[in-house]
PyMOL commands that place a pseudoatom at each C-alpha (Angstrom):
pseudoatom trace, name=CA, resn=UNK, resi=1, chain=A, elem=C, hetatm=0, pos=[22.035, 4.214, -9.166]
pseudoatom trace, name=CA, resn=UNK, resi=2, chain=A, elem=C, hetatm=0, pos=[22.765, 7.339, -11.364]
pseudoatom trace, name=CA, resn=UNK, resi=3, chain=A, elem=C, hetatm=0, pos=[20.245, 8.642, -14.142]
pseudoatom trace, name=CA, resn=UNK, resi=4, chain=A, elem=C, hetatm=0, pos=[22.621, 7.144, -17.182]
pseudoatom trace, name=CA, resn=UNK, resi=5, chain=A, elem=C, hetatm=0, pos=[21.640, 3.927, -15.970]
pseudoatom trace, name=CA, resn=UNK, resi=6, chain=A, elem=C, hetatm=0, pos=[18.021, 4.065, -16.972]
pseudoatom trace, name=CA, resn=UNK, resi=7, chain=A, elem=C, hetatm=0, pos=[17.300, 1.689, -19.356]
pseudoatom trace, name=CA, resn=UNK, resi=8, chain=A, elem=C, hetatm=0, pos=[14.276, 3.682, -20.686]
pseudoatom trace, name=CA, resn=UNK, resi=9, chain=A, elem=C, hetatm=0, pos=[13.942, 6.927, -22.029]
pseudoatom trace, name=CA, resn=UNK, resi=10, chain=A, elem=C, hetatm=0, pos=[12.999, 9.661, -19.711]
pseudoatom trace, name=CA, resn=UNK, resi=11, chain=A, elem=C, hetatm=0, pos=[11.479, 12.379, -21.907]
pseudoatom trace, name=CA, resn=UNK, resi=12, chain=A, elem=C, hetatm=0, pos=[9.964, 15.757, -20.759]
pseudoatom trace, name=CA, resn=UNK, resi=13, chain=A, elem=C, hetatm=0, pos=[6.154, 16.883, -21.536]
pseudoatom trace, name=CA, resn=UNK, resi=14, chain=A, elem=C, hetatm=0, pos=[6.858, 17.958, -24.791]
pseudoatom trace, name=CA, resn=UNK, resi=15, chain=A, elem=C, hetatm=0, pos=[8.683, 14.826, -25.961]
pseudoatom trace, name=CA, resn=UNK, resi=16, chain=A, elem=C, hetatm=0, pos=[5.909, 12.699, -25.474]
pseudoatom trace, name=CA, resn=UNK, resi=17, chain=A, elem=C, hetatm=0, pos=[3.042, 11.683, -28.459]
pseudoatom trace, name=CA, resn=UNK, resi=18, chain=A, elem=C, hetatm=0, pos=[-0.517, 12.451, -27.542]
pseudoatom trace, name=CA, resn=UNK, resi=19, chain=A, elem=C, hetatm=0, pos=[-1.191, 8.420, -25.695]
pseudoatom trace, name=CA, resn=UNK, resi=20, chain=A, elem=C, hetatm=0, pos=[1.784, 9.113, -23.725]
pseudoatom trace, name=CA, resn=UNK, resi=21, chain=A, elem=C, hetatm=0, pos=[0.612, 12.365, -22.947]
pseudoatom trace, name=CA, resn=UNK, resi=22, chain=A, elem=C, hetatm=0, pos=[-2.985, 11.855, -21.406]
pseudoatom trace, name=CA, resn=UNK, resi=23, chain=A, elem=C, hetatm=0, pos=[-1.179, 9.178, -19.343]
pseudoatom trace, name=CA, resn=UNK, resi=24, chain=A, elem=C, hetatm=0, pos=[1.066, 12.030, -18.373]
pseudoatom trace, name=CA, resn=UNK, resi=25, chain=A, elem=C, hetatm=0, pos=[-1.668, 14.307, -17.475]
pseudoatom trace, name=CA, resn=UNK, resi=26, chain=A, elem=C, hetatm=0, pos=[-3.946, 11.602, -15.739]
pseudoatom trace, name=CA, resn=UNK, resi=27, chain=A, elem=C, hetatm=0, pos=[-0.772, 10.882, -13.343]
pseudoatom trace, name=CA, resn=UNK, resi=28, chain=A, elem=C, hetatm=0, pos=[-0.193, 14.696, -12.462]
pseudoatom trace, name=CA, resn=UNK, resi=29, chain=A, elem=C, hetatm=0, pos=[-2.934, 16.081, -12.739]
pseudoatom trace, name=CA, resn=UNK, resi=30, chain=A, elem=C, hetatm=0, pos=[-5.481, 13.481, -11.042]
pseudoatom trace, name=CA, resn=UNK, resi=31, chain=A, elem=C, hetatm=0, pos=[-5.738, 12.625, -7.168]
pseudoatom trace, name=CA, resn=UNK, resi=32, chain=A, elem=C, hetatm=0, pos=[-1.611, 12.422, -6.933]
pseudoatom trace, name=CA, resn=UNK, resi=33, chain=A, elem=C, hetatm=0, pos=[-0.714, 15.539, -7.897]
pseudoatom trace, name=CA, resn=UNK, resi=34, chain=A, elem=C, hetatm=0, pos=[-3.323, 17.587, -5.862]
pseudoatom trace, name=CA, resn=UNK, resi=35, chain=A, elem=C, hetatm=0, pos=[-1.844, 15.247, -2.836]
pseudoatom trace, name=CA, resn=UNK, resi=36, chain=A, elem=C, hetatm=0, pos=[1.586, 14.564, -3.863]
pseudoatom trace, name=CA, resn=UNK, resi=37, chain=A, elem=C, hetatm=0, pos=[3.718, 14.427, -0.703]
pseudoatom trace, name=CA, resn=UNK, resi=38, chain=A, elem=C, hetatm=0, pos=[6.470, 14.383, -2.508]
pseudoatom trace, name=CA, resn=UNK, resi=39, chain=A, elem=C, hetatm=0, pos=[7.778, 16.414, -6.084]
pseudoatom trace, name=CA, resn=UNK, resi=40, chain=A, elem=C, hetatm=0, pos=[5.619, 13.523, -9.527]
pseudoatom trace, name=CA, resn=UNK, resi=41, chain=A, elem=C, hetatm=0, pos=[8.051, 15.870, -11.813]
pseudoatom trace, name=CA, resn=UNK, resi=42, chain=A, elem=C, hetatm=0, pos=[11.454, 16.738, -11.753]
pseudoatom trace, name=CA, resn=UNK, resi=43, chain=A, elem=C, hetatm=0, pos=[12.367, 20.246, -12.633]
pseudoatom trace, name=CA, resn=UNK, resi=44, chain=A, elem=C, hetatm=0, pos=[12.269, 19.520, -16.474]
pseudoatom trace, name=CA, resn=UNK, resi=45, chain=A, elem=C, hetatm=0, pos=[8.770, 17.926, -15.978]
pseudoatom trace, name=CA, resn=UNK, resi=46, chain=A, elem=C, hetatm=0, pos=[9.991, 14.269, -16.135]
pseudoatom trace, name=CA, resn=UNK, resi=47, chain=A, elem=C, hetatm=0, pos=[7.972, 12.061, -14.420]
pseudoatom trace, name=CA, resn=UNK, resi=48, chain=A, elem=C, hetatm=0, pos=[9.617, 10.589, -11.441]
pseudoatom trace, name=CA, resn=UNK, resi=49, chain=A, elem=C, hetatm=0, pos=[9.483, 6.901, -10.480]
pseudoatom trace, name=CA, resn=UNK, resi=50, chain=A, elem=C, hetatm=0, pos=[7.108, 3.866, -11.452]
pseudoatom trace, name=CA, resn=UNK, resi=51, chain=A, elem=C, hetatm=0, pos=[4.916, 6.722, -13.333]
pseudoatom trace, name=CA, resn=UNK, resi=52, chain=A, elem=C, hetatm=0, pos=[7.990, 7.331, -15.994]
pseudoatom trace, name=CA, resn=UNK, resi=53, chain=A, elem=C, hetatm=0, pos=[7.950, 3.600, -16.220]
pseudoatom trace, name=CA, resn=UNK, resi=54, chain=A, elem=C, hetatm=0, pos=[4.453, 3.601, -17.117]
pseudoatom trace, name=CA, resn=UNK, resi=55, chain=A, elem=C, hetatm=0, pos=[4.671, 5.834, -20.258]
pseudoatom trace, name=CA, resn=UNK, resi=56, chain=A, elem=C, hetatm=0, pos=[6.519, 3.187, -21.968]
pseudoatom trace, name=CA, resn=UNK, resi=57, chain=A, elem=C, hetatm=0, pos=[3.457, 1.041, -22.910]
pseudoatom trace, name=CA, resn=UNK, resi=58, chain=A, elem=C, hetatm=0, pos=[0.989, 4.089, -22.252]
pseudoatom trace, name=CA, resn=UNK, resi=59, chain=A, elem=C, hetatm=0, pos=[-2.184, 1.643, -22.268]
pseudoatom trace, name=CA, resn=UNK, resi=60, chain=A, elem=C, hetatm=0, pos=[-1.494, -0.598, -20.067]
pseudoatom trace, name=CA, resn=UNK, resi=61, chain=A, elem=C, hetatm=0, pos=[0.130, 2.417, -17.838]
pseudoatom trace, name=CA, resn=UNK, resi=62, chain=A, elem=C, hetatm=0, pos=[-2.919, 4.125, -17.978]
pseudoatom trace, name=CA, resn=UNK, resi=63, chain=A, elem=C, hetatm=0, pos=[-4.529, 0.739, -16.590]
pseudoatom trace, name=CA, resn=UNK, resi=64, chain=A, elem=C, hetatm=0, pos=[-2.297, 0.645, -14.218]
pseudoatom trace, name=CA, resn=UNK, resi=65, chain=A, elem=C, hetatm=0, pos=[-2.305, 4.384, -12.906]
pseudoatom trace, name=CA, resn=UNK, resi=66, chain=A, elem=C, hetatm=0, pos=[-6.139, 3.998, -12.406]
pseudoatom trace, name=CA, resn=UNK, resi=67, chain=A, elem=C, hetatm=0, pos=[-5.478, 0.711, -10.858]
pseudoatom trace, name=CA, resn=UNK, resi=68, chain=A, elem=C, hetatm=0, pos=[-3.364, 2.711, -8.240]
pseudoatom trace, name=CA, resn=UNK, resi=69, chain=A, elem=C, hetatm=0, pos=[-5.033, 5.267, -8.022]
pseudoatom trace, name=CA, resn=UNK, resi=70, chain=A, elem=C, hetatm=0, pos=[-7.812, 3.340, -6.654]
pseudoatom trace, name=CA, resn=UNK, resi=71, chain=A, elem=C, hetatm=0, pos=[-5.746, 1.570, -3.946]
pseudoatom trace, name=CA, resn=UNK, resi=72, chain=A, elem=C, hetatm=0, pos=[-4.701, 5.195, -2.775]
pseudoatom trace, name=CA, resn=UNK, resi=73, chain=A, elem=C, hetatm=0, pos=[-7.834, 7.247, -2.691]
pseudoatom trace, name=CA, resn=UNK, resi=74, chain=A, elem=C, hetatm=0, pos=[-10.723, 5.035, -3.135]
pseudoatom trace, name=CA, resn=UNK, resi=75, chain=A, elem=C, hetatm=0, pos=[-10.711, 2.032, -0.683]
pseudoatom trace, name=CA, resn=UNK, resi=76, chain=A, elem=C, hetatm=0, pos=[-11.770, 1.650, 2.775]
pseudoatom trace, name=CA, resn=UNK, resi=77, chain=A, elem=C, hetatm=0, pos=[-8.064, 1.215, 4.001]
pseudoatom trace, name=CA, resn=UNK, resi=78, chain=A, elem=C, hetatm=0, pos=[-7.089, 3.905, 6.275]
pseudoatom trace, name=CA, resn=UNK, resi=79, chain=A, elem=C, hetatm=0, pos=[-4.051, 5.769, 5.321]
pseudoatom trace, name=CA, resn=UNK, resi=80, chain=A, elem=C, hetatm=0, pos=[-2.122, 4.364, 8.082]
pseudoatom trace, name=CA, resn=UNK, resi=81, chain=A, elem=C, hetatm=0, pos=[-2.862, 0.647, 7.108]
pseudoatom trace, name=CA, resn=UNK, resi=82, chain=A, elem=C, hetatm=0, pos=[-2.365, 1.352, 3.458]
pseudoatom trace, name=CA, resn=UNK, resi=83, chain=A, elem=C, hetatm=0, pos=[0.740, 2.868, 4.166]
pseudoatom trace, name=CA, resn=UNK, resi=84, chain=A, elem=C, hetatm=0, pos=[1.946, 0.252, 6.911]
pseudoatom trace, name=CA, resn=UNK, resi=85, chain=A, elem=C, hetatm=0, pos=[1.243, -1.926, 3.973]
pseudoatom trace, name=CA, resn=UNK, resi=86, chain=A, elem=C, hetatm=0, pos=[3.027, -0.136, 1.121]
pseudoatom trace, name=CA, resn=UNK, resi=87, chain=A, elem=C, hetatm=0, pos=[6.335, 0.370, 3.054]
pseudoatom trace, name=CA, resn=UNK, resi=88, chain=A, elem=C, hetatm=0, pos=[6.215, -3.804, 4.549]
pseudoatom trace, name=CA, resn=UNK, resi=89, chain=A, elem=C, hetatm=0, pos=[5.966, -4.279, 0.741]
pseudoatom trace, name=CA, resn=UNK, resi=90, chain=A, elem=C, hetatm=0, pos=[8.676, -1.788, -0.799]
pseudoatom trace, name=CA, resn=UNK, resi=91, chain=A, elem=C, hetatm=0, pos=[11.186, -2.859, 2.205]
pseudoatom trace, name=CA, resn=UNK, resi=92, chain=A, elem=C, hetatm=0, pos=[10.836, -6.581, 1.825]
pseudoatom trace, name=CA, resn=UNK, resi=93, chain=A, elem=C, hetatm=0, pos=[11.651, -6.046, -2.184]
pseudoatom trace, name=CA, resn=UNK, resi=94, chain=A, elem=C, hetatm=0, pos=[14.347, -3.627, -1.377]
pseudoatom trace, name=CA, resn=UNK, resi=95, chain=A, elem=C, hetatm=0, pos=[12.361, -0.667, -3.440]
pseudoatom trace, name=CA, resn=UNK, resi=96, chain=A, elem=C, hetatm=0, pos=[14.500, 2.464, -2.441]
pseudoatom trace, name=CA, resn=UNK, resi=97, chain=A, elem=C, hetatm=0, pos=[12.109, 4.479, -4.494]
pseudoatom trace, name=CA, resn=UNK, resi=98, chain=A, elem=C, hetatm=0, pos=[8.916, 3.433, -2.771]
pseudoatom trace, name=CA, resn=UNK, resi=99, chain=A, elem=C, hetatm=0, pos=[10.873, 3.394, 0.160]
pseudoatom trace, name=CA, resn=UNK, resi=100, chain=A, elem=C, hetatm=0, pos=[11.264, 7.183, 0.217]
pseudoatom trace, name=CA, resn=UNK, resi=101, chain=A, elem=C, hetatm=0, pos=[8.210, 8.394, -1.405]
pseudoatom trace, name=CA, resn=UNK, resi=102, chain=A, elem=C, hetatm=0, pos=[5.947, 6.854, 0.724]
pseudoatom trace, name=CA, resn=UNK, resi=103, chain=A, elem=C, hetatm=0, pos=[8.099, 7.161, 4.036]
pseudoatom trace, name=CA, resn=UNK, resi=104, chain=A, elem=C, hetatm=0, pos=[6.819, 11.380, 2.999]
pseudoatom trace, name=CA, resn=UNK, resi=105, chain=A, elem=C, hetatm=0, pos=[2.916, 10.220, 3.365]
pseudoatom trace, name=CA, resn=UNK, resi=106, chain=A, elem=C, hetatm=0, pos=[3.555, 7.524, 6.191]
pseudoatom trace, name=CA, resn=UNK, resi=107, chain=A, elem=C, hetatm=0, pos=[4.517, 10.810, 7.916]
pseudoatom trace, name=CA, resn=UNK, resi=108, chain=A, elem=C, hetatm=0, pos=[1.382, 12.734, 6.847]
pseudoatom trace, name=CA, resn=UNK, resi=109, chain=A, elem=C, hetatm=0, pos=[-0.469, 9.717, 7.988]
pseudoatom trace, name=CA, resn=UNK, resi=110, chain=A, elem=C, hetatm=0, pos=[0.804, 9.733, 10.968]
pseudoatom trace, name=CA, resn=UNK, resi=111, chain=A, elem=C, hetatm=0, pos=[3.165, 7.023, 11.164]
pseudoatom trace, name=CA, resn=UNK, resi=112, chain=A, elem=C, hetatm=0, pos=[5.988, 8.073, 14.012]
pseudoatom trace, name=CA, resn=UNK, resi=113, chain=A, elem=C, hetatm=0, pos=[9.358, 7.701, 13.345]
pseudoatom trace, name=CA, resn=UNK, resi=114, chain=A, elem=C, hetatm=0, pos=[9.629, 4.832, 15.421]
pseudoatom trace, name=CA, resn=UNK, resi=115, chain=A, elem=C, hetatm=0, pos=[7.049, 2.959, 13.494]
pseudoatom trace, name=CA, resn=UNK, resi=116, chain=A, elem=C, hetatm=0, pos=[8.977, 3.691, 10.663]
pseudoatom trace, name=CA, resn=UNK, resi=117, chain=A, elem=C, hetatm=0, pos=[11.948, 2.262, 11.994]
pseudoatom trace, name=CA, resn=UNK, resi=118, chain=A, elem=C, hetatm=0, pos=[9.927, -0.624, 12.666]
pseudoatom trace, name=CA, resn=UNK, resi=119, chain=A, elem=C, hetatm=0, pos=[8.825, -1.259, 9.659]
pseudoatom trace, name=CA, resn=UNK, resi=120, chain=A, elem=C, hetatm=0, pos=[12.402, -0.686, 8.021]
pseudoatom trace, name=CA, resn=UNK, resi=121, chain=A, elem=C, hetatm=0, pos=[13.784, -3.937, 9.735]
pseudoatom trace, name=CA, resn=UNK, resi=122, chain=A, elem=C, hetatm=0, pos=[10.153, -6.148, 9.033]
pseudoatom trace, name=CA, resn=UNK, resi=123, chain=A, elem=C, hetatm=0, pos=[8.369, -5.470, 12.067]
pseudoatom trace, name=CA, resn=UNK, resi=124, chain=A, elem=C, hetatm=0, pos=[4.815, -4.534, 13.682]
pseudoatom trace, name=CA, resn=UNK, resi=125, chain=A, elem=C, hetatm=0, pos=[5.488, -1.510, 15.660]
pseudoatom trace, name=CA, resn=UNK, resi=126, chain=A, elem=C, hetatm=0, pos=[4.142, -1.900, 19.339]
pseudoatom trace, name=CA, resn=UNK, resi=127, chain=A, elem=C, hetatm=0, pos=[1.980, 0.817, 18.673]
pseudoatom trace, name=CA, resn=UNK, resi=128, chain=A, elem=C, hetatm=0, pos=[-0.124, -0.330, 16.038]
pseudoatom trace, name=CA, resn=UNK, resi=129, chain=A, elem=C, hetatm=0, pos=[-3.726, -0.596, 16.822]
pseudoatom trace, name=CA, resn=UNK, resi=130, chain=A, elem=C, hetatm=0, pos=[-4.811, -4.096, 16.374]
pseudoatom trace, name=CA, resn=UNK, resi=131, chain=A, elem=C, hetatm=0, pos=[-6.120, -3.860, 12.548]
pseudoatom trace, name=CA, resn=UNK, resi=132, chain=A, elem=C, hetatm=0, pos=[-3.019, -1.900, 11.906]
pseudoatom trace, name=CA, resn=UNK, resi=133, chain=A, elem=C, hetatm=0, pos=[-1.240, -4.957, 13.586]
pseudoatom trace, name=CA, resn=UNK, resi=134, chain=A, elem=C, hetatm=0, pos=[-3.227, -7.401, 11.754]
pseudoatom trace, name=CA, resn=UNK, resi=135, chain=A, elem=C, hetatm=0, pos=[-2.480, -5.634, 8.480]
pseudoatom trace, name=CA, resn=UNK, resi=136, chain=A, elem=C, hetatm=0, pos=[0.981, -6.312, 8.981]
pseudoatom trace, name=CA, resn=UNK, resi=137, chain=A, elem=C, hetatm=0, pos=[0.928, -9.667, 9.607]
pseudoatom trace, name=CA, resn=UNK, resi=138, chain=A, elem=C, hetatm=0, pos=[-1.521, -9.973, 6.273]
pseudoatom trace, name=CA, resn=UNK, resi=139, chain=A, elem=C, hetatm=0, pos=[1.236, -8.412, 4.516]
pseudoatom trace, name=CA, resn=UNK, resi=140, chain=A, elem=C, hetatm=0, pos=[4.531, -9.867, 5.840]
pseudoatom trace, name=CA, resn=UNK, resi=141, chain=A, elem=C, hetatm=0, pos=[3.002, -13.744, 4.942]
pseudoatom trace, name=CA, resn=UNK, resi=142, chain=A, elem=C, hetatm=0, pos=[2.139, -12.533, 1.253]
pseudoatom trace, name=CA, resn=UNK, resi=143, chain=A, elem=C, hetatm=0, pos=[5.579, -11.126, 0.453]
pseudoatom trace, name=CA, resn=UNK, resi=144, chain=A, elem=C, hetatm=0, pos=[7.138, -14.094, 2.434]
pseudoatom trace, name=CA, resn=UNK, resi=145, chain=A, elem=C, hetatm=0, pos=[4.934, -17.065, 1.297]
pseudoatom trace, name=CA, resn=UNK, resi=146, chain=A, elem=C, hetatm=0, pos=[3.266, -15.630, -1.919]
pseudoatom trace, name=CA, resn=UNK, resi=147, chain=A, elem=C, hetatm=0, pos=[0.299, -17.058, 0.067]
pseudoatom trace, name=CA, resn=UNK, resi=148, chain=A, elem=C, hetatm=0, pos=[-2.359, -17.189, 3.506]
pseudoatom trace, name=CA, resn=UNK, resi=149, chain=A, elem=C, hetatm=0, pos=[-2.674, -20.295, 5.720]
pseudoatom trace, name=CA, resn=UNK, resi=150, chain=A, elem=C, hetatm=0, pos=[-5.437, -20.852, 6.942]
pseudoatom trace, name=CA, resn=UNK, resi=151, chain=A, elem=C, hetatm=0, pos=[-4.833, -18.866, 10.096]
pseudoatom trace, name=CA, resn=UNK, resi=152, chain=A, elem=C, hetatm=0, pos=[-3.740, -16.140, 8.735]
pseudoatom trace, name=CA, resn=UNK, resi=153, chain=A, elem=C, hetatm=0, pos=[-6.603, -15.602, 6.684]
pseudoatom trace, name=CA, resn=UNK, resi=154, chain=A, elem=C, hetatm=0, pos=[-9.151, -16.161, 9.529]
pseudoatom trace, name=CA, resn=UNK, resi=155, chain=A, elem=C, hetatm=0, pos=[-7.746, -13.281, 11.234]
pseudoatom trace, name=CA, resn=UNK, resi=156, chain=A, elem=C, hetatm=0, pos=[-7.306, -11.093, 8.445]
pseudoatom trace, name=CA, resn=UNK, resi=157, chain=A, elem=C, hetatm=0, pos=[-10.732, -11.152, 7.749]
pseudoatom trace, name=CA, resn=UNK, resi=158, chain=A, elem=C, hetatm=0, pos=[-11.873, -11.189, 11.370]
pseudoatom trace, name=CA, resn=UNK, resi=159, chain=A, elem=C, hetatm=0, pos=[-9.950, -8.242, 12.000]
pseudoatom trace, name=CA, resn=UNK, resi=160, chain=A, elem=C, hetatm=0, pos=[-10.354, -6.149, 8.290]
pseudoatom trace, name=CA, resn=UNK, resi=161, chain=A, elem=C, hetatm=0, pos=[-13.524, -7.570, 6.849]
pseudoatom trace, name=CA, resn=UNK, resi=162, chain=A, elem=C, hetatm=0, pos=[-14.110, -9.338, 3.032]
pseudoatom trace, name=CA, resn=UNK, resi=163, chain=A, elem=C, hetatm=0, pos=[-13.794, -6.584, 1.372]
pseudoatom trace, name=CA, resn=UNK, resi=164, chain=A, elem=C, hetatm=0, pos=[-10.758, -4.785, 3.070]
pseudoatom trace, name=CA, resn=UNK, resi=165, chain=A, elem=C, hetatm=0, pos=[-8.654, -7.770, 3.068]
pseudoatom trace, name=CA, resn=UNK, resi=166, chain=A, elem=C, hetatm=0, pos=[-9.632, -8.184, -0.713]
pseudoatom trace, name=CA, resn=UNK, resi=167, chain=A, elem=C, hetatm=0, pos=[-8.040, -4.344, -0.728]
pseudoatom trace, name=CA, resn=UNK, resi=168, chain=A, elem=C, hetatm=0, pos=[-4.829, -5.284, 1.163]
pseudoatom trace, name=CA, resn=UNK, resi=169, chain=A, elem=C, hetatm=0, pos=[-4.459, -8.206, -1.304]
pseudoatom trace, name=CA, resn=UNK, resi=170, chain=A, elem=C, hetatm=0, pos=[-4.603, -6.014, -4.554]
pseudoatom trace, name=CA, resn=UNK, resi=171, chain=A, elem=C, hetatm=0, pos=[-2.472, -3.367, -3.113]
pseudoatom trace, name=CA, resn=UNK, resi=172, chain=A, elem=C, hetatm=0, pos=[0.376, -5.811, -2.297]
pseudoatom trace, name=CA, resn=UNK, resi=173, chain=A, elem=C, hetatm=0, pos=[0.191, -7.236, -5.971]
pseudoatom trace, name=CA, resn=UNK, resi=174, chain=A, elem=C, hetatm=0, pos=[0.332, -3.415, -6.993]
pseudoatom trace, name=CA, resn=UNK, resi=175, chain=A, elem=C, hetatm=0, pos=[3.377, -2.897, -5.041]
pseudoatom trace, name=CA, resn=UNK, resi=176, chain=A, elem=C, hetatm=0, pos=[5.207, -5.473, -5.641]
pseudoatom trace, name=CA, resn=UNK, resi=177, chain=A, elem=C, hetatm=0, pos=[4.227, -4.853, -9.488]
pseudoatom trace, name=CA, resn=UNK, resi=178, chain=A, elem=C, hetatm=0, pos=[6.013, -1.508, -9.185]
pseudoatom trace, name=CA, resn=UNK, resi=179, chain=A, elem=C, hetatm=0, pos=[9.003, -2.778, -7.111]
pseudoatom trace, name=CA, resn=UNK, resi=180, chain=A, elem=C, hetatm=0, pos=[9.926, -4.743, -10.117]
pseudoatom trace, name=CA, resn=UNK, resi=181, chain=A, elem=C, hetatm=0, pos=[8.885, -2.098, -12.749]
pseudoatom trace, name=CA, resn=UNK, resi=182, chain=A, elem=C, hetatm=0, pos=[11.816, 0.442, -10.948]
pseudoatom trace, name=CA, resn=UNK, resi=183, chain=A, elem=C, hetatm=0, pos=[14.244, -3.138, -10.774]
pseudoatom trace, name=CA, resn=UNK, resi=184, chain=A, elem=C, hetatm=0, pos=[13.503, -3.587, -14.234]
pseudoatom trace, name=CA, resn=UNK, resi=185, chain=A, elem=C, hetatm=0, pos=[13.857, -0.247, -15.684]
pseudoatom trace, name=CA, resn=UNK, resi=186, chain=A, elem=C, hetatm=0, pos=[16.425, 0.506, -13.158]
pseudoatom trace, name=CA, resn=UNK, resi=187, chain=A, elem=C, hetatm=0, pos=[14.683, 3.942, -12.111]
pseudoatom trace, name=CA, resn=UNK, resi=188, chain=A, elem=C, hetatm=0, pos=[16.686, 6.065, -9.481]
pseudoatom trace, name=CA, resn=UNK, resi=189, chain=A, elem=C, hetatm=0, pos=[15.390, 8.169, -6.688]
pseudoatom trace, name=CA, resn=UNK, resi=190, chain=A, elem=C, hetatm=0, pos=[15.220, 11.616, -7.550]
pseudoatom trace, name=CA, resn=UNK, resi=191, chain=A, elem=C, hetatm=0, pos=[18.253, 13.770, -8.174]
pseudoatom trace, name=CA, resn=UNK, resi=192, chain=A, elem=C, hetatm=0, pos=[17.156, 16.017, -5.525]
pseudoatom trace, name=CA, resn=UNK, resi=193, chain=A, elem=C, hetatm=0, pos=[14.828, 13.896, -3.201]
pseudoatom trace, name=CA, resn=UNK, resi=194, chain=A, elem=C, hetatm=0, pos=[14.314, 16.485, -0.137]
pseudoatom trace, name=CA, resn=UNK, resi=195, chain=A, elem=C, hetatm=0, pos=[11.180, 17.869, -1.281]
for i in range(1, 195): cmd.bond("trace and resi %d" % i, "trace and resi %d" % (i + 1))
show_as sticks, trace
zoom trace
């Protein structure tokens, strides 16, 4: 995809009214940008990805931000499990954006490149402990069924607890919200995406 194919504006700092604007600050200058792994701007100060897409109805964006926000820095998930997560999610919609932002923290989480790998083709890496493992498995029946049997919900919250598995089920919804917000809006990986 090439940045003409947008099909919303993509406006620098100073292009944006004052609603669009707090969201704008919120998103860079809040818990992601003091632990972005990877560039929130490009080099004109454009907001990169789903948080471009979120200055077009700033309200809701801003509900959405905090609603993210949350699922990244204030739940009991570790970061390997909420990343495990993330990436199952962005690879089973195809989200190329999501894909490469958060292969950057997988890394800082400590996800191997194997487990990576792993992930990229749908599977539970070998080396997952077994709550990583059972994240997983929480994960690929929601993006495959929309849904938990039975079973799988047992072990899911055997293995993560009420209100972790409550967590994992928000932040797939949250994912998978974004997935289609970059679909939708058609928004491109970054023009210069080794940061």
């Amino acid at each position: 995809m090439t940045a003409n194919e947008r099909r919303a504006p993509w406006r620098a700092p100073d292009e944006l009214d004052a609603g669009r604007r707090a969201l704008y600050d919120a998103i860079v200058g809040g818990d992601r940008g003091r632990d972005a792994a990877f560039a929130l701007t490009d080099a004109e100060g454009r907001l990169e990805g789903p948080f471009d897409a979120m200055l077009l109805a700033p309200e809701s964006g801003a509900a959405v931000q905090e609603l993210g926000a949350a699922l990244r820095y204030r739940t009991s998930l570790s970061g390997r499990e909420r990343e495990i997560a993330i990436l199952a999610v962005a690879h089973a919609h195809r989200s190329d954006f999501e894909v490469w932002a958060h292969e950057r923290v997988a890394r800082r989480s400590g996800l191997s490149e194997a487990e990576l790998a792993d992930l990229r083709v749908g599977r539970a890496a070998g080396t997952f402990g077994a709550e990583e493992a059972q994240v997983h498995a929480v994960v690929a029946s929601l993006v495959a069924t929309r849904d938990l049997d039975d079973a799988t919900f047992r072990a899911g919250e055997a293995a993560l607890g009420t209100a972790r598995l409550a967590e994992l089920v928000t932040l797939v919804g949250y994912y998978e919200m974004l997935a289609l917000s970059l679909r939708v809006w058609r928004v491109p990986l970054p023009e210069t995406p080794d940061v």
